[in-house]
C-alpha positions, 0 to 999 in steps of 0.5 A: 911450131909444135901446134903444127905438127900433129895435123901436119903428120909430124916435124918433117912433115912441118919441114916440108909444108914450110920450106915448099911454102916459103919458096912457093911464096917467093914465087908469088911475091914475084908475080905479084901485080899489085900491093895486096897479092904481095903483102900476101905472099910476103905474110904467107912467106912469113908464116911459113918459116915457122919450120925454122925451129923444127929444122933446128931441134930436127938436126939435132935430135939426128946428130948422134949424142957426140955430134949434136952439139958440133952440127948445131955449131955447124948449122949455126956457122952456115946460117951466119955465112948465109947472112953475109953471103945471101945479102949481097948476092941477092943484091947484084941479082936485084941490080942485074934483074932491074938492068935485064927487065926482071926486077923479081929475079932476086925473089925467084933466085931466093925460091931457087934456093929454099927448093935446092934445100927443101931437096937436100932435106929430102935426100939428106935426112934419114926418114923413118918408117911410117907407121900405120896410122890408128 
């Protein structure tokens, strides 16, 4: 990720380029219409959560010095919810997306999500001053 950064104007910069893209390709995986455009978007999607370990370092670095550790314990018990909860709610909508004729509805519902994030990264984090470049 840090490869990333410099040409992407910095690490909320790779936040926002990744989390956009992966929900982007969540979009496409379900329009997909044939075997290459999906392996496509399932590659792209793949490359795009290379913003994960940013986000991470990123929480951190924004948690004052007494919190940091509680957030990352926080960050990490939502992550761990996420998987128990993501799973099977992605499931039922999978079974109720193949019973309404919309079998990519869980895909969509997953796009949903990544952009609801991408927003709470926007609104949430605290964004520096742009300085001019030189």
């Amino acid at each position: 990720p840090r490869l990333l950064e410099r040409p992407l104007g910095g690490e909320r910069n790779l936040v926002r380029v990744g989390m956009g893209a992966f929900a982007a390709c969540m979009v496409a995986m379900g329009a997909a219409r044939s075997a290459g455009e999906f392996s496509a978007a399932v590659v792209c999607a793949s490359l795009a959560t290379f913003c994960l370990p940013s986000l991470t370092g990123l929480v951190a670095r924004e948690a004052a010095d007494v919190d940091g550790g509680a957030m990352l314990g926080a960050l990490e018990s939502m992550a761990t919810l996420d998987r128990l909860i993501a799973y099977k709610g992605a499931a039922r909508i999978f079974a109720w997306g193949l019973s309404a004729g919309c079998p990519a509805a869980h895909l969509y519902a997953g796009a949903a999500c990544a952009a609801t994030g991408l927003v709470a990264f926007e609104v949430l984090v605290p964004h520096e001053a742009v300085a001019a470049p030189r």
